[in-house]
N, C-alpha and C positions, 0 to 999 in steps of 0.2 A: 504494500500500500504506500503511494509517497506522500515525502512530507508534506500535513498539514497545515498548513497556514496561512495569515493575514496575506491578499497576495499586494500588497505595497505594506510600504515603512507609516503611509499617512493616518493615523486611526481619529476620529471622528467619536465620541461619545454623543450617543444619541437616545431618542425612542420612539416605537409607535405610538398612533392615537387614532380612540374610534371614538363613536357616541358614548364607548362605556366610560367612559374618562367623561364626559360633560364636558363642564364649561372651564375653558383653561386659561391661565391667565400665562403665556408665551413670555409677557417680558421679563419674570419668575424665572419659567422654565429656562427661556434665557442667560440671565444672571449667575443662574446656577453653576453653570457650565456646557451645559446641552449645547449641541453646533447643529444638529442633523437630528429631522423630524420626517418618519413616514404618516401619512395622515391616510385614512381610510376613502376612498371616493365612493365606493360603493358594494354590493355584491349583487350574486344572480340575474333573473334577465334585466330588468329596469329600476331597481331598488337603489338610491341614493341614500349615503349615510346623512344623517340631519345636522351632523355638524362640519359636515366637507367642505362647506365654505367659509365658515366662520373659523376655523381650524387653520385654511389654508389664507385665510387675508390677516389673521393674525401672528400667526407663524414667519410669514412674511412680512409683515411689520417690524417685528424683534430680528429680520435681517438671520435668520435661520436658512442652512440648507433643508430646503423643500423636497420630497418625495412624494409619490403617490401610489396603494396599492386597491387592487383589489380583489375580495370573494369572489372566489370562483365557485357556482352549483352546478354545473353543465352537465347535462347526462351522455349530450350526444356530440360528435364534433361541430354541429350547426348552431346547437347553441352555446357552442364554446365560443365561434366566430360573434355570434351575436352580442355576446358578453364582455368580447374585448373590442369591439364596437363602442356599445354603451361605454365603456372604458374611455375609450378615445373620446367621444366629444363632452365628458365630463372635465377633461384634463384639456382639451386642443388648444383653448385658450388664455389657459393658465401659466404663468412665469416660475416653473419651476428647474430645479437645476440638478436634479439624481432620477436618474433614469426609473420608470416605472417598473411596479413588481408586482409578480403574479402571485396570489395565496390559494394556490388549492391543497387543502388540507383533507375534506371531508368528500369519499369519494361515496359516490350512488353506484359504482358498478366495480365487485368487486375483481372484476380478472384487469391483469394488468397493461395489458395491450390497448385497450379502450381505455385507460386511465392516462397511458405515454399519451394516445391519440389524440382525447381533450385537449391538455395539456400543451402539447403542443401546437394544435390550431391554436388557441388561446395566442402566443408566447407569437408564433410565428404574422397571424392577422394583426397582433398588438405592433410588433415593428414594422409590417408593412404602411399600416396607417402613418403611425408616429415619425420616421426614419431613425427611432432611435432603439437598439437591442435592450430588452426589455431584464430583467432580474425577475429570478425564482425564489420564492421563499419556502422552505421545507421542515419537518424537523428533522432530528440525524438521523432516525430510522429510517426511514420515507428517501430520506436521502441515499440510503445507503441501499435496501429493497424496495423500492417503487421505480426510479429514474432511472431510463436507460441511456446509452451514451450519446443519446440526440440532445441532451440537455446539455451536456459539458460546453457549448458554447454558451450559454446564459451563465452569467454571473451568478454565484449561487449568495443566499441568506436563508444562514443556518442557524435554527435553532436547539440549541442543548442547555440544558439546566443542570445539567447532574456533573458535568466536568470540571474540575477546579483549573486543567490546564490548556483550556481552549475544547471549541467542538471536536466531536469523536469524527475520526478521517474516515473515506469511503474512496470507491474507487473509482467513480465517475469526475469528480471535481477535484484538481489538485489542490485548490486554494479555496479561502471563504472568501468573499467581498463584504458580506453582513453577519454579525453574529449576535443573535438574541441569547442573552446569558440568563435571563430574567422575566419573568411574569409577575413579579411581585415589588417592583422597585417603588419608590417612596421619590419625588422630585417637588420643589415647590411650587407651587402656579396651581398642581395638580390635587383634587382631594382622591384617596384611593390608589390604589394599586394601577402602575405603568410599568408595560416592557420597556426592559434596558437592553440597548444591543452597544455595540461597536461596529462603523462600519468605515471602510478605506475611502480612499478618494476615487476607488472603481466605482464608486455610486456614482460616480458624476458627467451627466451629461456630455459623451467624447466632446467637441467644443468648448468645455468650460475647464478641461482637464490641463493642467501647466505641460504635458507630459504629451499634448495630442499636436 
C-alpha cells in the first residue's frame, strides 16, 4: 500500500457546514483560526439546504476559503446526472475558490458496480458542466471497498475518526486532499457539534493554485 498522505506541505484547518449547524456566526469561526469552509448546497433530486446561502454570503464575508458539497440519493445513473445538474446551477454563480465535492455516503443499491456507476456520472457530469474536477468525499472504509480505480483521478476527502496518525491508506488514492478527523469539534461562531477536517491547497480551484 503506498504512502499515505497530505498530498502538499499547505494544510488549511477547516470545516463542514449544513442546516444542522444553524445559524453561524463566520466572523467567530473566522477569528478562530478556521481558513477553509465546505458549506452544504444541497442533496437529492431538487432539495436545497436552507442555509446554502446565508452560509455561503457569510463565509465569504469573513474572507474564508469557500467550498461547496453535495448529497448525493441517486439510484440510477440518470438521476445521478440530474443531481449534479441541480448541483451546478446552485453553485454556477457563486465566487467560490475549492473545487466542489461529491458526498455519496448512503447507497440505495447494494452491488457495487451501480454504486462506481452513480458515482461516477455524478463526478464526471459535475466537471463537465463546471470545467472544474470535482472532489470525492468518502469514509476510509468506503474508500478502501467501494471505489474502484476510476476515482483515483478525483481528489479524495477522507474521513476517519479513529486514527491518531492521519486516515487509514487504501489502495486507490495515494494521497488525501481532505481529511475529516472529527464529527464532534467545538469552534466558536458555532453552537453544537462541527466537523473538523484539514484540507491542502488541492482544494483549490486549478487557477487560484500559486503552483498552477
Amino acid at each position: 500500500m503506498p504512502d499515505f498522505t497530505a498530498d502538499s506541505n499547505i494544510i488549511y484547518d477547516g470545516i463542514d457546514v449544513s442546516n444542522y449547524q444553524g445559524d453561524i456566526d463566520f466572523t467567530q469561526v473566522r477569528s478562530s483560526g478556521i481558513e477553509a469552509v465546505y458549506i452544504k448546497a444541497g442533496e437529492g433530486g431538487n432539495m436545497t439546504d436552507p442555509f446554502f446561502l446565508q452560509n455561503y454570503e457569510r463565509a465569504s464575508a469573513a474572507d474564508m476559503i469557500v467550498g461547496f458539497y453535495y448529497y448525493v440519493t441517486a439510484f440510477t445513473t440518470a438521476e445521478a446526472a440530474e443531481q449534479a445538474q441541480h448541483f451546478y446551477e446552485l453553485i454556477r454563480d457563486k465566487n467560490f475558490s475549492a473545487r466542489p465535492a461529491m458526498d455519496y455516503e448512503s447507497f440505495s443499491n447494494p452491488d457495487i458496480a451501480a454504486i462506481n456507476a452513480i458515482g461516477l456520472t455524478f463526478l464526471r457530469e459535475l466537471e463537465r458542466l463546471s470545467g472544474i474536477r470535482p472532489m470525492i468525499y468518502s469514509d476510509a472504509s468506503d474508500a478502501q471497498t467501494i471505489w474502484s480505480n476510476d476515482f483515483s483521478i478525483y481528489p479524495l476527502w477522507i474521513a476517519d475518526y479513529y486514527s491518531t496518525d492521519g486516515p487509514a491508506g487504501n489502495d486507490i488514492w495515494e494521497h488525501w486532499t481532505g481529511f475529516q478527523y472529527s464529527d464532534t469539534g467545538s469552534v466558536p461562531g458555532i453552537s453544537g457539534d462541527v466537523d473538523m477536517d484539514y484540507f491542502t491547497d488541492s482544494i483549490l480551484v486549478p487557477a487560484l493554485r500559486t503552483d498552477s
